[in-house]
DOVEXVEX-707780 format. One record per atom (N, C-alpha, C): residue number from 1; residue in one letter; chain; atom name; x, y, z. Coordinates in nm, 4 decimals, decimal comma, always signed. Layout:
   i aa ch at       px       py       pz
 NUM  A  A CA        X        Y        Z
...
//
This chain:
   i aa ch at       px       py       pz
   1  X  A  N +22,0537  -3,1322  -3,5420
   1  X  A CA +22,1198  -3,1405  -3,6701
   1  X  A  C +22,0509  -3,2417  -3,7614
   2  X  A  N +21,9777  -3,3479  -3,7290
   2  X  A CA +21,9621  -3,4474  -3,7746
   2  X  A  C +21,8049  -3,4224  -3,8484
   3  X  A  N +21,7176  -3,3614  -3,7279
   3  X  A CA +21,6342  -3,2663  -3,7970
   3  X  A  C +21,6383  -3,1677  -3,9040
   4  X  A  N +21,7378  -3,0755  -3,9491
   4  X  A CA +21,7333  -3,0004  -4,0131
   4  X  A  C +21,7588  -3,0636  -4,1279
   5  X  A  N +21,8271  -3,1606  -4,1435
   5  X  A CA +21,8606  -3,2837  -4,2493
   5  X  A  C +21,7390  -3,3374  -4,2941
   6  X  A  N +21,6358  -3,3759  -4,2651
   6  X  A CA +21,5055  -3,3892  -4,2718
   6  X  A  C +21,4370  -3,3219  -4,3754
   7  X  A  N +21,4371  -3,1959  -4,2378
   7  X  A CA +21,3813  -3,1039  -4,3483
   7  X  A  C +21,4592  -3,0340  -4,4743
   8  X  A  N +21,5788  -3,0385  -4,4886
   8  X  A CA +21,6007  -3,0100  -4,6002
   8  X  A  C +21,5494  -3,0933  -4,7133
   9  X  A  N +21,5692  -3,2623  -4,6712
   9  X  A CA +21,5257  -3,3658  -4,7851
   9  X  A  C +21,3771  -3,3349  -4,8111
  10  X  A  N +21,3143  -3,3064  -4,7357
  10  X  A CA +21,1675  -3,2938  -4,7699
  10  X  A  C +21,1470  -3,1695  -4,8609
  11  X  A  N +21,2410  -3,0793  -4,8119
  11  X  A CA +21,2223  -2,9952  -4,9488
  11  X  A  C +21,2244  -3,0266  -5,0529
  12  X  A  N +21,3877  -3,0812  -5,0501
  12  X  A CA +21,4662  -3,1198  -5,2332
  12  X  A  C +21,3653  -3,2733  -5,2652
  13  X  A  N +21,2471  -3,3387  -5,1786
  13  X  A CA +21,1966  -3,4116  -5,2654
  13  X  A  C +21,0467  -3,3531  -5,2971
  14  X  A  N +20,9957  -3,2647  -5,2274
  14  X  A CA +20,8712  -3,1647  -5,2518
  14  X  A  C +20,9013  -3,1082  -5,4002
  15  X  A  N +21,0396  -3,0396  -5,4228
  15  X  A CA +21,0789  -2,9334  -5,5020
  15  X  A  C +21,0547  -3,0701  -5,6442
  16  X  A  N +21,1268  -3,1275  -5,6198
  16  X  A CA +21,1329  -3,2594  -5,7717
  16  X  A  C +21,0310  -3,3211  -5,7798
  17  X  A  N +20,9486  -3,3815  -5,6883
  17  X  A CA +20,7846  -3,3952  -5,6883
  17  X  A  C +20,7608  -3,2904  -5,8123
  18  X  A  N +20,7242  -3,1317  -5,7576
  18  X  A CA +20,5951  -3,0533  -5,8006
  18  X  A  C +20,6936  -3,0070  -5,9499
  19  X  A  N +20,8462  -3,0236  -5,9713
  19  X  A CA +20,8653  -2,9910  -6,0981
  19  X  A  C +20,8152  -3,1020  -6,1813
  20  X  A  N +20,8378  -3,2526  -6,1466
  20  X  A CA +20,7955  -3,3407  -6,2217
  20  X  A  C +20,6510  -3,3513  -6,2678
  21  X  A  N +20,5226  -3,3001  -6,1693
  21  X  A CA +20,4128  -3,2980  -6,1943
  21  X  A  C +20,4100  -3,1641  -6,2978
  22  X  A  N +20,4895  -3,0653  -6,2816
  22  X  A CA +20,4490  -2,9539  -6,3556
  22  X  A  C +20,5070  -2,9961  -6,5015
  23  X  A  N +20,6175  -3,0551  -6,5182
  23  X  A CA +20,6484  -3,0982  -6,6828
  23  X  A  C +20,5415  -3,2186  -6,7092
  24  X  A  N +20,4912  -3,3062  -6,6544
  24  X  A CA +20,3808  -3,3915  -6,6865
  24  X  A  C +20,2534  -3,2955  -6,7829
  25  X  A  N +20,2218  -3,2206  -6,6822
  25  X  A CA +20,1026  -3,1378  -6,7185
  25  X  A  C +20,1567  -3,1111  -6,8493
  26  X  A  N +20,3028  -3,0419  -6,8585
  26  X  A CA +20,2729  -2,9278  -6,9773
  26  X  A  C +20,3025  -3,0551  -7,0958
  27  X  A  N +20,3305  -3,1819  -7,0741
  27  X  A CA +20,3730  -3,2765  -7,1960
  27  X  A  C +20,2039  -3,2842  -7,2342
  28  X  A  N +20,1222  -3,3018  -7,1553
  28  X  A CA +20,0104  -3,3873  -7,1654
  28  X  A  C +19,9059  -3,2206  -7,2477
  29  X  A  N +19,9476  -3,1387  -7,1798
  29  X  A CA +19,8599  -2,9902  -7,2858
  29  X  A  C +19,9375  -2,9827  -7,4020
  30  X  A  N +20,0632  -3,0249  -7,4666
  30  X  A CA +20,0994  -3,0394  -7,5710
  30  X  A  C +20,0548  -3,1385  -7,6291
  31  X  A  N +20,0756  -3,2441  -7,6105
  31  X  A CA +19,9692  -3,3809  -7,6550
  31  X  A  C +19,8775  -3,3305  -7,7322
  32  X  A  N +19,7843  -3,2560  -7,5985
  32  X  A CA +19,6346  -3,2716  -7,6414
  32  X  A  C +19,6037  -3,1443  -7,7584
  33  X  A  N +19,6798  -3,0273  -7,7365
  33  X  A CA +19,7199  -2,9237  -7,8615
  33  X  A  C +19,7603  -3,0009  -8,0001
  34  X  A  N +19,8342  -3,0740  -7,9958
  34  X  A CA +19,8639  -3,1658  -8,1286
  34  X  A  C +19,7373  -3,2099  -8,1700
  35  X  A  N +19,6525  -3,3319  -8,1017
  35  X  A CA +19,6026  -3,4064  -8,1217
  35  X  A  C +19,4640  -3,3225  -8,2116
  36  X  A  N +19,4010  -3,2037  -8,1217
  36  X  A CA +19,3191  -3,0937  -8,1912
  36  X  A  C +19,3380  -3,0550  -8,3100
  37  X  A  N +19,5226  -3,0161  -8,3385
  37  X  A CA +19,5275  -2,9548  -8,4439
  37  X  A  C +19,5393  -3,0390  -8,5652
  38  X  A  N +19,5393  -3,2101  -8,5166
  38  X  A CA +19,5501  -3,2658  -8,6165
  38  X  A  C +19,4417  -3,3298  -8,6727
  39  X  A  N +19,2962  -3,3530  -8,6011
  39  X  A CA +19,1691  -3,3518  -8,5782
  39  X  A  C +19,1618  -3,2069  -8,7315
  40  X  A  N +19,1850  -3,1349  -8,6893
  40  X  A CA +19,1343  -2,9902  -8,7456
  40  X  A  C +19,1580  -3,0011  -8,8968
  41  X  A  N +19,3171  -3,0534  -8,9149
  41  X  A CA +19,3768  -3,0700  -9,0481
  41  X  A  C +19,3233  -3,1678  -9,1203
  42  X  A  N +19,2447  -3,2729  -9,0616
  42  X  A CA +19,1962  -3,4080  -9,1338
  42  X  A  C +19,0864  -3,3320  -9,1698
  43  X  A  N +18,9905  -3,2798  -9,0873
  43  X  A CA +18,8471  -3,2102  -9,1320
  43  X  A  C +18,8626  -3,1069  -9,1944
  44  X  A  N +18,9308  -3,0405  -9,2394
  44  X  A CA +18,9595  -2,8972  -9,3365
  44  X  A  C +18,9545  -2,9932  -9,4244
  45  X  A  N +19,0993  -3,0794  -9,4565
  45  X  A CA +19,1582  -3,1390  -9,5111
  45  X  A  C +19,0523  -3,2119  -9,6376
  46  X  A  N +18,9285  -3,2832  -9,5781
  46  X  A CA +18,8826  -3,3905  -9,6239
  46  X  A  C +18,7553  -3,2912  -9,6561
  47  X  A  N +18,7022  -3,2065  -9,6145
  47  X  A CA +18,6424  -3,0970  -9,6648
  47  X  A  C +18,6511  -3,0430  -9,7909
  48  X  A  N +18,7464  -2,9782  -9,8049
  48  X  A CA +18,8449  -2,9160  -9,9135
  48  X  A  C +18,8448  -3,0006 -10,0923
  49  X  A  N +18,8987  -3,1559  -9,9909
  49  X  A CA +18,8720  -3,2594 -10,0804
  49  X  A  C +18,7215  -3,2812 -10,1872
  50  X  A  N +18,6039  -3,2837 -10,0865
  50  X  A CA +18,5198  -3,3088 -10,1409
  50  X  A  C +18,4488  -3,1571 -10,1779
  51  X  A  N +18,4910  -3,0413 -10,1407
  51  X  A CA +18,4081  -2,9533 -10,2389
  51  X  A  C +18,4682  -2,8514 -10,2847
  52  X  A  N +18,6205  -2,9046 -10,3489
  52  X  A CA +18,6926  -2,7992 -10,4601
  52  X  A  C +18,7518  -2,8667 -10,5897
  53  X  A  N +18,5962  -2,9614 -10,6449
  53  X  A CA +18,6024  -3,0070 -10,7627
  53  X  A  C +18,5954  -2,8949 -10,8525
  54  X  A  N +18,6555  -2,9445 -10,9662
  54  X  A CA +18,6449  -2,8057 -11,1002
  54  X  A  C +18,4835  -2,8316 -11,1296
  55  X  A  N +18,3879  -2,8980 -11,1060
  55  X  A CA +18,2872  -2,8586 -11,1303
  55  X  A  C +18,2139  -2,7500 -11,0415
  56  X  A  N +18,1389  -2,7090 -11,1325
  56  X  A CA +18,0692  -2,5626 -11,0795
  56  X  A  C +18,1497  -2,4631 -11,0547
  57  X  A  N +18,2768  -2,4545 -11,1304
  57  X  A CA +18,3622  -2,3672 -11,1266
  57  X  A  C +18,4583  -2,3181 -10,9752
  58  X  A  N +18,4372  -2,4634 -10,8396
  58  X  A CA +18,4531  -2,4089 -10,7707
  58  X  A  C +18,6247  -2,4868 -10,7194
  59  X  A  N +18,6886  -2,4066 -10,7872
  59  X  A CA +18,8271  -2,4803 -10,7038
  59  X  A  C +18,8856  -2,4014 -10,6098
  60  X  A  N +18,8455  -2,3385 -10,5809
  60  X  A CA +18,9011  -2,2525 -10,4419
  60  X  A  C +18,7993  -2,2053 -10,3643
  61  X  A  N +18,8490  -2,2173 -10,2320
  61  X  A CA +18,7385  -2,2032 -10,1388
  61  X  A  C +18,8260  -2,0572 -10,0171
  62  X  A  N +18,7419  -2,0016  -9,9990
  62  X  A CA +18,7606  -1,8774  -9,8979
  62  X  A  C +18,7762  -1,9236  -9,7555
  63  X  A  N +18,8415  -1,8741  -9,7078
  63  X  A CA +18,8809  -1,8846  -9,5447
  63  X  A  C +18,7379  -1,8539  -9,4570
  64  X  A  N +18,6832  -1,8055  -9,5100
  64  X  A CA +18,5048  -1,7844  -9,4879
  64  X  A  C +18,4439  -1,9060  -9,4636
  65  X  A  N +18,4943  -1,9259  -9,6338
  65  X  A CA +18,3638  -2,0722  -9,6333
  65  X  A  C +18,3876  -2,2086  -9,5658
  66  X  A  N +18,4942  -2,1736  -9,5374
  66  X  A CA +18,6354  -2,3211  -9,4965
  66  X  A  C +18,5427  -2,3182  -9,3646
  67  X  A  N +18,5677  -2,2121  -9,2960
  67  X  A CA +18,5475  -2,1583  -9,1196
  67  X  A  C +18,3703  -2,1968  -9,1058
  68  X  A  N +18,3004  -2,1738  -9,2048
  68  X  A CA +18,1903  -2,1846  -9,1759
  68  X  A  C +18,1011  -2,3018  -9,1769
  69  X  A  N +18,1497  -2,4135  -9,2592
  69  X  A CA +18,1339  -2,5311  -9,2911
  69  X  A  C +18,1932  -2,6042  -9,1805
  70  X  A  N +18,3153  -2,5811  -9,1592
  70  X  A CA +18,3525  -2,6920  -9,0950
  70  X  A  C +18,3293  -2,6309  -8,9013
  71  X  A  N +18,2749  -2,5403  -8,8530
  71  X  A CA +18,2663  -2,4784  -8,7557
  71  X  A  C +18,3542  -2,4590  -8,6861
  72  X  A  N +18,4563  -2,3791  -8,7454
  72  X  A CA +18,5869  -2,3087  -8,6935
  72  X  A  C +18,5954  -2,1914  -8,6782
  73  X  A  N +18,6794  -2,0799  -8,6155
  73  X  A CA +18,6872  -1,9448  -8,6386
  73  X  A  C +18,7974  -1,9431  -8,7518
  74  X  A  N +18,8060  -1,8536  -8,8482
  74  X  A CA +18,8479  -1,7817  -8,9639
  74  X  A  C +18,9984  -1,7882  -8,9285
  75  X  A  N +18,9877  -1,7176  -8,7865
  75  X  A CA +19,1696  -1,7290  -8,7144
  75  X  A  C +19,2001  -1,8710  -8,7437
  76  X  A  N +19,1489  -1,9611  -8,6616
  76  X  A CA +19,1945  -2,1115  -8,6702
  76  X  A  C +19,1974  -2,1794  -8,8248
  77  X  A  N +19,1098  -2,1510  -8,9107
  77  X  A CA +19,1521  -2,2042  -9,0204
  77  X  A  C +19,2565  -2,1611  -9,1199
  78  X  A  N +19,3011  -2,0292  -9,0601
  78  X  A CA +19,4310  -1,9907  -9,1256
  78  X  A  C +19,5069  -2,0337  -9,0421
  79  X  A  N +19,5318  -2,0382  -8,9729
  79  X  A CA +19,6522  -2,1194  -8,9020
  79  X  A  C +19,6858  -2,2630  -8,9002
  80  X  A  N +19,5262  -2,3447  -8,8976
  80  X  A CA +19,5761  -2,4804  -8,9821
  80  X  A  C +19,6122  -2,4536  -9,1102
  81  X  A  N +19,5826  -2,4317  -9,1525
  81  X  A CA +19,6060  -2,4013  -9,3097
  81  X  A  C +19,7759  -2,3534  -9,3368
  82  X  A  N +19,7930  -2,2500  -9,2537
  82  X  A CA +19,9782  -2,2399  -9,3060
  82  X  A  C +19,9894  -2,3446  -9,2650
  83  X  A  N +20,0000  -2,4238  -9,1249
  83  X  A CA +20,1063  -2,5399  -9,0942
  83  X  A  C +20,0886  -2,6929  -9,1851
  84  X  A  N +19,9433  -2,6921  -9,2339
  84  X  A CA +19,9786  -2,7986  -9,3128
  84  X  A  C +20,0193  -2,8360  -9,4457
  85  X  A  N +20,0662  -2,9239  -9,4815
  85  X  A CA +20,1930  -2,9383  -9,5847
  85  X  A  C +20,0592  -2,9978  -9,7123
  86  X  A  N +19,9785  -3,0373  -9,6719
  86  X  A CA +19,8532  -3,0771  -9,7961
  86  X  A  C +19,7585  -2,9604  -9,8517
  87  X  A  N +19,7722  -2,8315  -9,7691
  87  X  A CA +19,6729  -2,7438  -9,7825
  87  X  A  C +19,8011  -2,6148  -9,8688
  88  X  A  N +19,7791  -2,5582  -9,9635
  88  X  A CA +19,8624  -2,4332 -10,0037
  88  X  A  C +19,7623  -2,3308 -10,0391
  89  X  A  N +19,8279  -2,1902 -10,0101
  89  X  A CA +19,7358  -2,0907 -10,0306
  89  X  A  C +19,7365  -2,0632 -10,1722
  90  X  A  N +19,6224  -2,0106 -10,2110
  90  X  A CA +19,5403  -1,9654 -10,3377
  90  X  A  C +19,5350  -1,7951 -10,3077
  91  X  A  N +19,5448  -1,7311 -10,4180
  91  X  A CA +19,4811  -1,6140 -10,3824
  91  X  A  C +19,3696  -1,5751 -10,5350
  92  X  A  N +19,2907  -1,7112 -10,5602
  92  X  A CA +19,2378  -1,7442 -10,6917
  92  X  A  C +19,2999  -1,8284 -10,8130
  93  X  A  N +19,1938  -1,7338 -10,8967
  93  X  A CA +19,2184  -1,8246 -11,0163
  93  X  A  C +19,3266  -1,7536 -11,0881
  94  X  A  N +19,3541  -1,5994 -11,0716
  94  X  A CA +19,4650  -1,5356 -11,1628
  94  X  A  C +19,5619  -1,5282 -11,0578
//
C-alpha cells in the first residue's frame, strides 16, 4: 500500500513538473514573438520616417518597397503594419 502511494506521488509531481516546464516554454516563445515584432515595428517604423518626406514627391511607400528595404516578406510587413498604432494605411494620394 505504501508503495502504490509512492508511485502515485511521483506521478502527480512528474505531471506538475512537465506542465510547469511546458507553460515556461510557451511564456518564453511569447516573449521572444513580442520582442521580434517589436524589433520589426521600430525598423519599418524609423524607415518610413526617413524616406516618406514630401520631397521627391514621395509620401507613401508600397508594401513592396517597405519589404524590400528593410528585408522582410510583404506578408510580415503587412501585418506589422495593421498592429501598429504609428503606422496607418494609405491607399495613396487620392
Amino acid at each position: 500500500m505504501a508503495e502504490e502511494c509512492k508511485i502515485f506521488e511521483g506521478i502527480i509531481v512528474g505531471t506538475a513538473g512537465g506542465a510547469a516546464a511546458g507553460l515556461i516554454i510557451l511564456f518564453i516563445q511569447y516573449i521572444k514573438i513580442k520582442c521580434i515584432e517589436c524589433c520589426h515595428k521600430k525598423r519599418i517604423y524609423q524607415w518610413l520616417q526617413k524616406n516618406t518626406a514630401d520631397k521627391d514627391n514621395k509620401r507613401f511607400r508600397t508594401t513592396r518597397s517597405i519589404a524590400s528595404w528593410n528585408n522582410l516578406t510583404e506578408d510580415r510587413v503587412r501585418y506589422i503594419c495593421s498592429i501598429d498604432d504609428k503606422i496607418y494605411l494609405s491607399m495613396g494620394e487620392k
